[in-house]
C-alpha positions in Angstrom: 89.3 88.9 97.6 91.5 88.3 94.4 89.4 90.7 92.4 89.6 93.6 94.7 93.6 92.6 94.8 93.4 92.8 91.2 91.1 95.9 90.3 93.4 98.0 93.1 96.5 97.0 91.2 94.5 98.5 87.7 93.3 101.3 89.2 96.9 102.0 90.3 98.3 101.5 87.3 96.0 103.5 85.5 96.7 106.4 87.6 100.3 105.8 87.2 100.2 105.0 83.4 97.9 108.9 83.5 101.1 110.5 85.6 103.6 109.2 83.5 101.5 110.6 80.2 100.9 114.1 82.1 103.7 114.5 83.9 105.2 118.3 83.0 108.6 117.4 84.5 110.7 114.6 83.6 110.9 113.4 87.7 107.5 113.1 87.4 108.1 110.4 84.6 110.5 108.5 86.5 108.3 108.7 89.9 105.6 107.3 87.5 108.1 104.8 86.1 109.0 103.3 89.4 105.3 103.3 90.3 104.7 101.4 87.2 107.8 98.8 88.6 105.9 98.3 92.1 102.8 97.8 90.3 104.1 94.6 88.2 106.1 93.3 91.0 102.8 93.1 93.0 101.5 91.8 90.2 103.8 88.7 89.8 103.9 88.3 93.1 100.0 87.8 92.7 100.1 86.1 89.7 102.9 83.4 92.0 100.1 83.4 94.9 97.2 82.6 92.8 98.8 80.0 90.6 100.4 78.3 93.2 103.9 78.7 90.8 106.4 80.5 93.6 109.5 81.0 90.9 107.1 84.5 90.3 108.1 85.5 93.7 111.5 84.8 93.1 111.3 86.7 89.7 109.6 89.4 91.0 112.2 90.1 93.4 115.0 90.1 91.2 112.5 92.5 89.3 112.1 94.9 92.0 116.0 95.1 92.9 116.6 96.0 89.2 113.9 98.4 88.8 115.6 100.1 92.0 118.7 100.1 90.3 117.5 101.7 87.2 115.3 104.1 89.2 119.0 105.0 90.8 120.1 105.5 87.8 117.5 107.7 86.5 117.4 110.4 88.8 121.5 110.4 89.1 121.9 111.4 85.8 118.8 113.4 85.9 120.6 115.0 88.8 123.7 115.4 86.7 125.7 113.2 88.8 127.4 110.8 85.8 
């Protein structure tokens, strides 16, 4: 079960990594980014599952509410909101 956990998580970051390389808009960069942010908090939340170590949980929430923050950020000024 771990593998398939873990070869979904590459296959979803490769597409991500592939959308953030291709992407002809700079929305489509930060989409990718904040794919790229869920990706690696799934992925310490994994790594905290499998090693039996739960600080990764805690880390990986304090990952994601930063990630939304800079996401926020992103498209704001991309928006021309600053």
């Amino acid at each position: 079960m771990i593998y398939f956990i873990v070869a979904v998580l590459s296959l979803a970051l490769l597409f991500a990594v592939i959308r953030g390389i291709n992407g002809p808009t700079a929305s489509d960069r930060i989409v990718a980014l904040d794919n790229l942010t869920t990706i690696t908090t799934a992925a310490l939340v994994l790594l905290g599952l499998f090693f039996e170590r739960y600080i990764y949980v805690d880390v990986a929430l304090i990952y994601g509410v930063l990630s939304f923050i800079g996401v926020l950020t992103m498209a704001r000024y991309m928006g021309g909101g600053l």
